[in-house]
C-alpha positions, 0 to 999 in steps of 0.5 A: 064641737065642730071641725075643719081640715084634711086627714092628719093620719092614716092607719091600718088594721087587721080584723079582730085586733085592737088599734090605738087613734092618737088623739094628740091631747097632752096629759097635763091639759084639763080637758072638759069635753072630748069625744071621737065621731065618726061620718059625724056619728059621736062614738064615745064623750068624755066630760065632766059627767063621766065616759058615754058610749053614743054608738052601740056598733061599739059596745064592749070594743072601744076606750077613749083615754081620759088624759090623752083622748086616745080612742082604742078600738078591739076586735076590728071589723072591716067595717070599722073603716072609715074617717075618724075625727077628735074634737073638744075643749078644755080650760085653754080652748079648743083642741086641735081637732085630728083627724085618722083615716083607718083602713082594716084588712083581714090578715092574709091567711094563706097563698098557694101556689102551682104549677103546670109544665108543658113539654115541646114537641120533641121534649128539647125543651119546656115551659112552666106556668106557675099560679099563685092565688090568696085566700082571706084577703083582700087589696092584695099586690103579689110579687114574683122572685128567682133564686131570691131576686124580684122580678120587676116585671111580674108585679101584681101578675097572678101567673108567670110563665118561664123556660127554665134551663137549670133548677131554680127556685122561684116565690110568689109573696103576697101582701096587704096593707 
């Protein structure tokens, strides 16, 4: 079974949840082969034969739907990232082959945020610092807020600076793919 062509979808992940690959297979269609790889390592085939496991990195973690050759895989890992492609053929021919790209992040487990105040000389005025920092994550955009309203300028900035002349609250929002 070979294939050619471009990535048919994107997906994204947490680690330690499950996601479902489409295979894009109709129930209805016999299918005599099918199989996911990925890097063209085969994970897992389906056929005639029964249901095999070709790479033990999946052990206990993946299912292939036998009629739709949906692969689920559990208990993400980052290291499950990566190029995955269904292929096969049953009693009308080939199958489009598909192609899914997944991506898997840990979830974002917590953002902290602090502040420094420094006083002008004569104390008529002030400036505060605050810092927002992210724990257990990675690819992580930040976005900067006053009184509920983004501030454009602040995007992806892991401090703002700001004078402020009444009380007002100000958010830091962390995110991930």
């Amino acid at each position: 079974v070979c294939y050619v062509g471009g990535v048919s979808s994107v997906l994204n992940g947490a680690v330690g949840e499950s996601i479902v690959l489409p295979a894009g297979v109709d129930g209805t269609v016999q299918a005599e082969l099918m199989q996911w790889s990925e890097n063209n390592k085969v994970i897992i085939q389906s056929s005639e034969k029964g249901m095999k496991l070709r790479d033990r990195a999946f052990t206990g973690r993946v299912t292939m739907s036998n009629e739709t050759g949906d692969l689920t895989i559990s208990r993400l890992r980052e290291e499950d990232s990566g190029r995955y492609v269904f292929s096969g053929f049953g009693s009308s021919g080939a199958f489009n082959p598909k192609e899914v790209e997944l991506h898997v992040y840990e979830r974002i487990s917590k953002v902290q945020l602090d502040s420094q105040v420094k006083n002008s000389t004569n104390s008529s005025s002030c400036s505060v610092t605050l810092s927002c920092s992210v724990l257990g994550s990675s690819q992580v955009a930040l976005s900067w807020s006053r009184d509920g309203q983004r501030i454009p300028e602040a995007e992806n900035r892991t401090t703002l600076t700001v004078s402020p002349s009444r009380e007002e609250p100000f958010s830091c929002t962390a995110s991930n793919p």
